[in-house]
MIGUKOL-720470 format. One line per 4 residues: their letters; for each residue x, y, z of N, C-alpha, C. Coordinates in steps of 0.001 Angstrom, whole numbers. Layout:
REM residues N
a) X/Y/Z/X/Y/Z/X/Y/Z; ...
//
This chain:
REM residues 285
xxxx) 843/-1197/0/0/0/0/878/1247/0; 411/2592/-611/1507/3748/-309/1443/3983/674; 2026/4809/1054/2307/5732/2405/1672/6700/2816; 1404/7219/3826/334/7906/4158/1181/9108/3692
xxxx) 2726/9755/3506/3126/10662/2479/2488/10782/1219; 2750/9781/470/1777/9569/-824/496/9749/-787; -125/9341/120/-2004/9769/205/-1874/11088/-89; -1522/11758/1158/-1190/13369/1312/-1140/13905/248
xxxx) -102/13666/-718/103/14187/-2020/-848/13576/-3370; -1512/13022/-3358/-2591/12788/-4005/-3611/13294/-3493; -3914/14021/-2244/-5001/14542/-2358/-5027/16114/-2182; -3219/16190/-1939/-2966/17974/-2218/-3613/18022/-4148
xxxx) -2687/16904/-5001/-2582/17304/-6436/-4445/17260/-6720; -5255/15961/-6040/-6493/16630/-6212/-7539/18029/-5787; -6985/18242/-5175/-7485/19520/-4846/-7336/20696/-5684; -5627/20871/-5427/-5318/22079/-6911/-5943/21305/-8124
xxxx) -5981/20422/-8480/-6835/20023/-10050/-7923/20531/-10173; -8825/20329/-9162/-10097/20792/-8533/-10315/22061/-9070; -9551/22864/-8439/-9744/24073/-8013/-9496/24696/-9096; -8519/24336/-9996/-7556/24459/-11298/-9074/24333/-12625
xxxx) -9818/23580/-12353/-11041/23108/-13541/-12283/24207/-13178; -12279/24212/-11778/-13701/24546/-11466/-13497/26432/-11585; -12408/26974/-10773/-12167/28191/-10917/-11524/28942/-12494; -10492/28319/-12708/-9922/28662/-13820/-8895/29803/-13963
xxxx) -9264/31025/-14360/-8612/32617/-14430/-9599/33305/-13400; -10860/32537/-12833/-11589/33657/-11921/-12608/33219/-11142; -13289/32856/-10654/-14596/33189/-10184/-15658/34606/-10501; -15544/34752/-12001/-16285/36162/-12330/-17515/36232/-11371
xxxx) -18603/35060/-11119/-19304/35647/-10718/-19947/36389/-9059; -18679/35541/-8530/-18589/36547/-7221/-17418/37421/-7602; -16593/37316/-8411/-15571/38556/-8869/-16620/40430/-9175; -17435/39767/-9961/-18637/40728/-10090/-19197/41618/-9177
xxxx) -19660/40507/-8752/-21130/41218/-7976/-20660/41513/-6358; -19402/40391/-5678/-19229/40789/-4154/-17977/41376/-3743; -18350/42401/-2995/-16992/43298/-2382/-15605/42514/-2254; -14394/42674/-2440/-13371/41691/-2699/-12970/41997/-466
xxxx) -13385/42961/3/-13546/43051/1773/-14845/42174/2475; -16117/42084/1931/-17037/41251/2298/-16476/40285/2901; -17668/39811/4293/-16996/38840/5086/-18579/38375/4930; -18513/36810/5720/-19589/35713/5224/-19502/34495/6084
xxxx) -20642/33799/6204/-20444/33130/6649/-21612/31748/6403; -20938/30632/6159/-21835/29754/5360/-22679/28267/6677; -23380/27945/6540/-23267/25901/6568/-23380/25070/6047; -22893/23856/6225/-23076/22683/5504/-24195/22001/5944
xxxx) -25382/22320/5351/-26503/21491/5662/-26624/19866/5258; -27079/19450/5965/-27117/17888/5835/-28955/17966/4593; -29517/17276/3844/-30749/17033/3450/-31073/15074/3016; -30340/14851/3767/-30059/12795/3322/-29845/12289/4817
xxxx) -30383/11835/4736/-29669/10288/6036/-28624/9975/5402; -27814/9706/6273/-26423/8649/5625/-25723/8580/6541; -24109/8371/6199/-23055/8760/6763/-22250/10015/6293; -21548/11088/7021/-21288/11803/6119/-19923/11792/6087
xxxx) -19309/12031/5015/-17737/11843/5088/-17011/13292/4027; -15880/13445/4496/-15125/14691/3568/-15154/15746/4439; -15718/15454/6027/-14984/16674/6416/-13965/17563/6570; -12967/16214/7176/-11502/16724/7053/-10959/17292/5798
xxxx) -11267/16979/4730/-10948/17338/3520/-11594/18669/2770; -12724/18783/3147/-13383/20108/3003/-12073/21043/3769; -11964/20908/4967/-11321/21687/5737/-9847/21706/4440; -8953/20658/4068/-8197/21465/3543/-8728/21904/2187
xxxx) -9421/21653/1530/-10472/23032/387/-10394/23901/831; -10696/24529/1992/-11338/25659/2462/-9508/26267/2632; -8688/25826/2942/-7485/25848/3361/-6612/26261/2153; -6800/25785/1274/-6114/25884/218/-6742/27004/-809
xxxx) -8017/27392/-652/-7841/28247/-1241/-8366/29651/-157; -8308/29759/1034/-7728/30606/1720/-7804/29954/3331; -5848/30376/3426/-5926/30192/4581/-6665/30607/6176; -7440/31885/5816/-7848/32806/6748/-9537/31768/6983
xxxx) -9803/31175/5955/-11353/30702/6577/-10912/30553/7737; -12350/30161/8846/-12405/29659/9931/-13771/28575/9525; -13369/27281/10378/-14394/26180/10381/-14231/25986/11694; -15679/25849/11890/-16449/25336/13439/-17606/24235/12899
xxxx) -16276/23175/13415/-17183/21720/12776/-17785/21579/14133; -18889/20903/13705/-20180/19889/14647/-20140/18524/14343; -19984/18036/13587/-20200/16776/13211/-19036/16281/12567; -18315/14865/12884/-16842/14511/12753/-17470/13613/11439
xxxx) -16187/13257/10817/-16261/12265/9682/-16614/11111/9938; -17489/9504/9134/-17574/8871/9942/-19278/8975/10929; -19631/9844/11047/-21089/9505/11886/-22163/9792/11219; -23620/9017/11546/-24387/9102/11091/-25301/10302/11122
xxxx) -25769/10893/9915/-26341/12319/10242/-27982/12121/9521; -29062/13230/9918/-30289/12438/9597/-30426/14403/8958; -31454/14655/7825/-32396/15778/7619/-31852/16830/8213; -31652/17960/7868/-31331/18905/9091/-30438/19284/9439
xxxx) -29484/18011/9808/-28186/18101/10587/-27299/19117/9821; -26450/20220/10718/-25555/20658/10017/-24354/20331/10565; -22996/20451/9709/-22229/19490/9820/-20969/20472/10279; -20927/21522/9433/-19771/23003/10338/-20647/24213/9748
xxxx) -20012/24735/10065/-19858/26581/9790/-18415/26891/9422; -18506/27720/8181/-17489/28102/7506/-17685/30102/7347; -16397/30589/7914/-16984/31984/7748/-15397/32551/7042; -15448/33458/6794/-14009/34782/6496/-14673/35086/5075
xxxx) -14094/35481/4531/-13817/36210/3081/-15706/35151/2270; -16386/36313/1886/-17090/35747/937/-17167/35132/-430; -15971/35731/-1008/-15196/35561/-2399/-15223/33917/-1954; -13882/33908/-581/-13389/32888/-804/-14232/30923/-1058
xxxx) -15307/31996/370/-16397/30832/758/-16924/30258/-928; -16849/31272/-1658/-17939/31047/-2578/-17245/30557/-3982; -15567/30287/-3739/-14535/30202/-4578/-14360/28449/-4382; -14669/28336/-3050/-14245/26363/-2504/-15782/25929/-2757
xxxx) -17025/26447/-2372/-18148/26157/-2441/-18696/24405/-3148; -18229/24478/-4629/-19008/23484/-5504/-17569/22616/-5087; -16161/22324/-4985/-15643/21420/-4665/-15495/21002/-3534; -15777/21791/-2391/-16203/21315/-1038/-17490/20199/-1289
xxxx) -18866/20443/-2165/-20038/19874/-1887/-19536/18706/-2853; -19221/18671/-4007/-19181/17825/-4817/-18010/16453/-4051; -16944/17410/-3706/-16394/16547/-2746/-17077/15393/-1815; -17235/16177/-849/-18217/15406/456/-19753/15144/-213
xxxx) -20517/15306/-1302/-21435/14854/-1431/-21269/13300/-1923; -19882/12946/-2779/-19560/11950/-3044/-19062/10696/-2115; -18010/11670/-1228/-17245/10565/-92/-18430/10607/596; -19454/11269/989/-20635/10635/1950/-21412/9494/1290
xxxx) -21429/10014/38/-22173/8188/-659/-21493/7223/-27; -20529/7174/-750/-19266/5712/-461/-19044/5809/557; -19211/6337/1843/-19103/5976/3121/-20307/5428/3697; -21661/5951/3213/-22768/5433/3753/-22852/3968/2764
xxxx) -22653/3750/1935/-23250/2089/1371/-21609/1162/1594; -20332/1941/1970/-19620/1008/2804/-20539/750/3793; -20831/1330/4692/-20769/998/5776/-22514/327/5992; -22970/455/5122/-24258/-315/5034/-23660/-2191/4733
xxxx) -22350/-2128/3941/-21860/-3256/3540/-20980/-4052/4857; -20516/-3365/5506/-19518/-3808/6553/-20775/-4452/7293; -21776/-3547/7934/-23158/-3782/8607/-23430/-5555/8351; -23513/-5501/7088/-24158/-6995/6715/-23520/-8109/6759
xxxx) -21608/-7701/7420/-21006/-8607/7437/-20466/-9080/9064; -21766/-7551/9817/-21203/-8280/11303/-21386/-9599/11949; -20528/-9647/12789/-20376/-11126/13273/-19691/-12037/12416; -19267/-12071/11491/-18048/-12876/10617/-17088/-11832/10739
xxxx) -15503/-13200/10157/-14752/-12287/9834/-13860/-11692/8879; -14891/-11810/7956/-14654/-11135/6906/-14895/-9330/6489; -13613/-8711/5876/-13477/-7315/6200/-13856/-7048/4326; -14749/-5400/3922/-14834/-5416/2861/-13959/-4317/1894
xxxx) -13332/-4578/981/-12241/-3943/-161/-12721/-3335/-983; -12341/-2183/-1594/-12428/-1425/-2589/-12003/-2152/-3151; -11822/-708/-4822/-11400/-1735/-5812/-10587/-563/-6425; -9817/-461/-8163/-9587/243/-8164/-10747/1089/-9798
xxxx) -12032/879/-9185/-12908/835/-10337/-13615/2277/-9180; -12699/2959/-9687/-13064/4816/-9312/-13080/5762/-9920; -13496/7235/-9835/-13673/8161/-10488/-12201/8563/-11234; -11154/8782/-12193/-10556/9157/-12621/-10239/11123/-11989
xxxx) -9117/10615/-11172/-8212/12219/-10622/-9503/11633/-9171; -9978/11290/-9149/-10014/11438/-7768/-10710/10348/-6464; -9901/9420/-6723/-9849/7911/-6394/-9062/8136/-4878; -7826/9118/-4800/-7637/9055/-2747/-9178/9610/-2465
xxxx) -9573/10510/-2576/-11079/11049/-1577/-12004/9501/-1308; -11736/8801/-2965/-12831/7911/-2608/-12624/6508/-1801; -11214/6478/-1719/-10229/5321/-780/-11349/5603/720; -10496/7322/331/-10600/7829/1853/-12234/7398/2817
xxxx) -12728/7898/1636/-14140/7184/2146/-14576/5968/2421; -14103/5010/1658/-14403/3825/2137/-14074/3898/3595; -12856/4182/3808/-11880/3799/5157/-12875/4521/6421; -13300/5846/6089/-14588/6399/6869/-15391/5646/6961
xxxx) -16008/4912/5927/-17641/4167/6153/-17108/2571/6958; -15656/2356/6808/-15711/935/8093/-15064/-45/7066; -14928/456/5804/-14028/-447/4993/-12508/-290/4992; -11976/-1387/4447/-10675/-1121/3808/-10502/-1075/2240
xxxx) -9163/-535/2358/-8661/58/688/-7862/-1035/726; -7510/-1871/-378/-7488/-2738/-1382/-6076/-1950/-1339; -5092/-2091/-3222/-4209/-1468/-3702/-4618/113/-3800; -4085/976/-3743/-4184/2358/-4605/-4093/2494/-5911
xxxx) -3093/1753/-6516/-2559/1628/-7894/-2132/395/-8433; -2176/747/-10017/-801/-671/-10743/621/-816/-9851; 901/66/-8960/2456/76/-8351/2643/58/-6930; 1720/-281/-6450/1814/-798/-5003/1679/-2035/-4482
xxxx) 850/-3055/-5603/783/-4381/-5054/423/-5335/-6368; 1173/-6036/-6313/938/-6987/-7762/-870/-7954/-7937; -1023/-8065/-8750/-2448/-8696/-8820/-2677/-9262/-10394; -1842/-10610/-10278/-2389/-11185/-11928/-3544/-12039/-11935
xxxx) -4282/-11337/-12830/-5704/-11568/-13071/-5265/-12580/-15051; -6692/-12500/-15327/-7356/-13350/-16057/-6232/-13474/-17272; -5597/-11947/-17991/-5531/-11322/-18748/-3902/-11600/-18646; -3428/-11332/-17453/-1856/-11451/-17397/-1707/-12859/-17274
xxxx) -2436/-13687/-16690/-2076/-15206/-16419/-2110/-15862/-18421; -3078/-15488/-18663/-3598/-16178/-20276/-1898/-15594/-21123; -1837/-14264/-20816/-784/-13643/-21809/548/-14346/-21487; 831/-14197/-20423/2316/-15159/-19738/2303/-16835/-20265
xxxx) 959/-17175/-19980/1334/-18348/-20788/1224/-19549/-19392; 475/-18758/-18466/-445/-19893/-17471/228/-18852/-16168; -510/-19861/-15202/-660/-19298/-13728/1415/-19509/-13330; 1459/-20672/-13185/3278/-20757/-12584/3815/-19908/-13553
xxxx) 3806/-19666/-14363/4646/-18722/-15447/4599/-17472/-15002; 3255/-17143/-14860/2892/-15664/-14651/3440/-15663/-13360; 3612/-16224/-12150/4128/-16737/-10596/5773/-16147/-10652; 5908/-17054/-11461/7611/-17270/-11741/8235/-15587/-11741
xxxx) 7390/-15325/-13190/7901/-14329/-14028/8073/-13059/-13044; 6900/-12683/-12612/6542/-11903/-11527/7539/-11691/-10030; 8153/-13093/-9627/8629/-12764/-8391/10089/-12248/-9064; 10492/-13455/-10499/12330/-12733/-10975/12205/-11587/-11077
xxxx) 11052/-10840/-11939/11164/-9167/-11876/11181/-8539/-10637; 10290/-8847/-9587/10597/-7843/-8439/11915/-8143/-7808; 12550/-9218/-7942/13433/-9439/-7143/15052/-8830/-7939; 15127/-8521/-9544/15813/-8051/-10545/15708/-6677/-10315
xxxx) 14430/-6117/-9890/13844/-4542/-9589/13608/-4211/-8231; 14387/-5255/-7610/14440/-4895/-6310/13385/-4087/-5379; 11633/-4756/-5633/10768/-4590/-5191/9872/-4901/-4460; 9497/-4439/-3062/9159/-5156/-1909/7368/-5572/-2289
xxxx) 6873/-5720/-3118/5572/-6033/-3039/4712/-7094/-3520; 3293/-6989/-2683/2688/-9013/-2184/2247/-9424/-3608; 1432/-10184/-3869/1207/-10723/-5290/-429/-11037/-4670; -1041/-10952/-5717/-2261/-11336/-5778/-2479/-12261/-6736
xxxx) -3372/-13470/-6949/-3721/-14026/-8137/-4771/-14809/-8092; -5768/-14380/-8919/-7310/-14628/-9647/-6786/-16230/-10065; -7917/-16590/-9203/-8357/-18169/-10011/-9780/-18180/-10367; -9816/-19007/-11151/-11149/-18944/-11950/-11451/-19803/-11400
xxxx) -11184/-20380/-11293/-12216/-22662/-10590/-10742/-23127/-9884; -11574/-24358/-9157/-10476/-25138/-8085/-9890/-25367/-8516; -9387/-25686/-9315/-7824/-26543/-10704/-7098/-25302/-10247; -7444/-24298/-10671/-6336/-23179/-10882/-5831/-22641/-9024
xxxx) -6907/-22908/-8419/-6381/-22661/-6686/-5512/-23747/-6630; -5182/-24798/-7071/-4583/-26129/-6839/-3321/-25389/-7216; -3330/-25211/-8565/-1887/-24625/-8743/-1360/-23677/-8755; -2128/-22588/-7743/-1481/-21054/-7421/-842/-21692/-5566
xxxx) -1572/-22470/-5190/-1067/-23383/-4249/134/-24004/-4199; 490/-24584/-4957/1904/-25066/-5490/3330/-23930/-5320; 2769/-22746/-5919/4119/-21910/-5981/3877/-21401/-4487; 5212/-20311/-4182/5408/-20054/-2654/5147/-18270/-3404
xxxx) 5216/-17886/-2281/5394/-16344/-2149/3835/-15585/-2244; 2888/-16792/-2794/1641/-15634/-2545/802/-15188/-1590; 472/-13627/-1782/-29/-13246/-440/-1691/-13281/41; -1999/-13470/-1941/-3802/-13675/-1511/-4106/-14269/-2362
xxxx) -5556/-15210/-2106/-6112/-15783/-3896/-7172/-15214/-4067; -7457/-14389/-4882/-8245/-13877/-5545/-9344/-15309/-6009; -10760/-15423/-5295/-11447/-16597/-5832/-13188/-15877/-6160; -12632/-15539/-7697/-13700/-15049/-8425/-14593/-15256/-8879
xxxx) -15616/-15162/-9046/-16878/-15125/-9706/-16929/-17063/-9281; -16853/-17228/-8071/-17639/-18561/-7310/-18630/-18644/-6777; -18948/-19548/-7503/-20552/-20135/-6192/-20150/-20498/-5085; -21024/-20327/-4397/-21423/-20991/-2465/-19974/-22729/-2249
xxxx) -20488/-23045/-3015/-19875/-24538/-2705/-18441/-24169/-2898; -18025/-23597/-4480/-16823/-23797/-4038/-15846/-23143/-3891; -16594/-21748/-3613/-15639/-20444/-2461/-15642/-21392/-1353; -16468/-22080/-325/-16105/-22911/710/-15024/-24353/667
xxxx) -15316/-24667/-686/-13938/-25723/-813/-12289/-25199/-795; -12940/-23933/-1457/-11316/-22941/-1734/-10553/-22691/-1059; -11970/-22523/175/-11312/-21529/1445/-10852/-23163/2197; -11243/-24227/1825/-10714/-25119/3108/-9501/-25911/2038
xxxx) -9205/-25541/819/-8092/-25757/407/-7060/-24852/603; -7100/-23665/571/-6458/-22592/888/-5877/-22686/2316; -6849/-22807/3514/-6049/-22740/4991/-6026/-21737/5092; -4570/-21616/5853/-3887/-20657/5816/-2918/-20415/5502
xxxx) -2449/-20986/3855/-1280/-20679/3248/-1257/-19286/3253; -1937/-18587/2348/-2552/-17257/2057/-3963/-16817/2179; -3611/-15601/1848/-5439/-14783/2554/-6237/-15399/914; -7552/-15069/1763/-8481/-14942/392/-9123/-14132/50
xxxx) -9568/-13747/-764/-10655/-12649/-1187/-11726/-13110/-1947; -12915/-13124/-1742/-13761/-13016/-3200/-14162/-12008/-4108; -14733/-12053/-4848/-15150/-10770/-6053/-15905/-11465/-6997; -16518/-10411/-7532/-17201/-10806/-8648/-18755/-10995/-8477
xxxx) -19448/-9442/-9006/-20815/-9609/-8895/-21047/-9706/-7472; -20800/-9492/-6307/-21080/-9968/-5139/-22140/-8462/-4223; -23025/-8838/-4271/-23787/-7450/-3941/-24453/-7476/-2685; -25298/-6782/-2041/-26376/-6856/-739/-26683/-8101/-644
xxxx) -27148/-8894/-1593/-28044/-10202/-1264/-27050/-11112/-1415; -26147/-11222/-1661/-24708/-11920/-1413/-24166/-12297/-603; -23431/-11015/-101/-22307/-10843/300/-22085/-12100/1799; -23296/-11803/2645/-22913/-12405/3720/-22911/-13912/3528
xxxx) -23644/-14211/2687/-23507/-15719/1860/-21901/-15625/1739; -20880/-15406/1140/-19963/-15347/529/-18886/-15668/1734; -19674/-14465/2785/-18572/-14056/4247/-19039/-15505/5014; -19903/-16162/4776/-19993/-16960/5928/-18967/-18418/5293
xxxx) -18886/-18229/4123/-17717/-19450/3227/-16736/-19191/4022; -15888/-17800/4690/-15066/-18137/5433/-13999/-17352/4866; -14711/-16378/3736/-13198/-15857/2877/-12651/-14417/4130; -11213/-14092/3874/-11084/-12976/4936/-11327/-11747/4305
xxxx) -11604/-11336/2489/-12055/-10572/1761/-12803/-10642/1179; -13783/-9303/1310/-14745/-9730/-106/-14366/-8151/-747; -14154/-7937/-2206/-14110/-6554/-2319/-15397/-6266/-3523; -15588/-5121/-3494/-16854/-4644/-4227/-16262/-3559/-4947
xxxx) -16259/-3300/-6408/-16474/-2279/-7330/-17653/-1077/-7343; -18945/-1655/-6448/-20063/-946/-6296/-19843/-313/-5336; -18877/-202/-4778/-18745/1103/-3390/-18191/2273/-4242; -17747/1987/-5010/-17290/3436/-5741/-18044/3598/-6701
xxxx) -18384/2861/-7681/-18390/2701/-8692/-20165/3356/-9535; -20924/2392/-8060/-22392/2521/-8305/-23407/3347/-7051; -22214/4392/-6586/-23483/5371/-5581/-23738/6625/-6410; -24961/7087/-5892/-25668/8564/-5929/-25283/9703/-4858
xxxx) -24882/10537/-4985/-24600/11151/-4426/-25342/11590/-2958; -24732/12083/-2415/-25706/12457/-959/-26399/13606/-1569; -27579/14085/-682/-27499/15662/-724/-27463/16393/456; -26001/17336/-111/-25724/18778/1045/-25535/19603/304
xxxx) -26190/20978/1077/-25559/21585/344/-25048/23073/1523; -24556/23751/184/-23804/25214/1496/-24559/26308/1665; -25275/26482/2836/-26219/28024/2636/-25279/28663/3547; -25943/30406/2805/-25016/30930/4115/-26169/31753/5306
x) -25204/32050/6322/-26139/32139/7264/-26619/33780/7649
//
């Protein structure tokens, strides 16, 4: 996984991107119409049940494009908020309030999705112990916010990238020229490139767990798109050589089917992939 340095800097470069698309050469239309001395002061109204998430991150929005805001949060990242609820108060410069405005909401209207249907997903897996994974099937430029959220709603993050943790799937195993090949090939390069990271590898059916079993060094089996029976054979062929994960299609009416086979992962593409946004929005006061 990266480093919590690296997070940092993926979600400084998303922000200036942000800010870089949405503002541009100006904000003409508070450039216009409001005193560049005007002072202001906004909230983040809650209008959804959920969970809400992106506070901390609003805060550096608000930060980055002026340091002088002041935020007086009420409500931490992470808790459940109902109708009503407001979540901070944001005051200084009106320009500025009204300069972070749409990437503050668009922000946190998103990480509050993916934190509320994580954590609707973790919910369905209490009492087992199985924990649930992202994926890396996210919004393009801005995939840390949506990590970040999972990790708010009670999930864990998976890889970040192609370069933090190896994972040969369907596509690299077929091209290499089978599973030990793709095994092989994989550990001489990191070890030629002098690279510390785990391996993942997708089996399609029990044959292929048989012989990702065989080689040493792996850290998880990817056991995809299985039925009931024999994600539970997998998992009692597996042990505890390596972890497991499932995937594939695995949704609400699933999942705990899946978790009770015994796997220690299940990861979902639909935490990022397939929410609606919350609704908040910023009035001022």
């Amino acid at each position: 996984m990266i480093s919590e340095a690296q997070f940092q800097k993926e979600l400084e470069i998303l922000i200036a991107n942000a800010i870089r698309e949405d503002v541009g050469s100006g904000d003409y239309s508070s450039l216009a119409c409001i005193p560049a001395d005007a002072m202001g002061k906004a909230k983040l109204l809650v209008k959804e049940d959920g969970i809400i998430a992106g506070v901390t991150f609003a805060k550096m929005i608000f930060e980055y494009v002026d340091p002088n805001l002041q935020i007086e949060t009420f409500i931490e990242d992470g808790t459940a908020v109902k109708f009503g609820d407001v979540v901070f108060h944001v005051s200084g410069s009106s320009q500025s309030i009204l300069k972070a405005e749409r990437v503050v909401l668009n922000s946190m209207q998103r990480m509050s999705a993916i934190a509320t249907k994580t954590n609707s997903f973790v919910k369905l897996l209490e009492g087992t112990k199985t924990k649930v994974l992202d994926t890396r099937k996210t919004t393009p430029g801005f995939r840390a916010a949506e990590k970040w959220a999972v990790k708010i709603g009670g999930g864990e993050n998976h890889r970040f990238a192609l370069y933090d943790m190896v994972m040969l799937k369907d596509n690299h195993i077929d091209f290499a020229g089978g599973i030990t090949l793709a095994i092989a090939k994989t550990q001489a390069y990191l070890k030629e490139n002098n690279l510390d990271l785990k391996i993942i590898v997708e089996a399609r059916n029990l044959k292929e767990i048989i012989e990702i079993l065989k080689c040493e060094g792996v850290h998880r089996i990817l056991i995809d798109n299985f039925n009931y029976e024999d994600t539970r054979k997998a998992v009692v062929l597996i042990g505890t050589k390596c972890q497991t994960e499932s995937s594939g299609n695995i949704n609400e009416d699933t999942m705990r089917n899946y978790a009770d086979c015994g796997v220690n992962y299940i990861s979902s593409g639909a935490l990022t992939h397939s929410v609606y946004n919350m609704d908040l929005s910023l009035k001022a006061i």
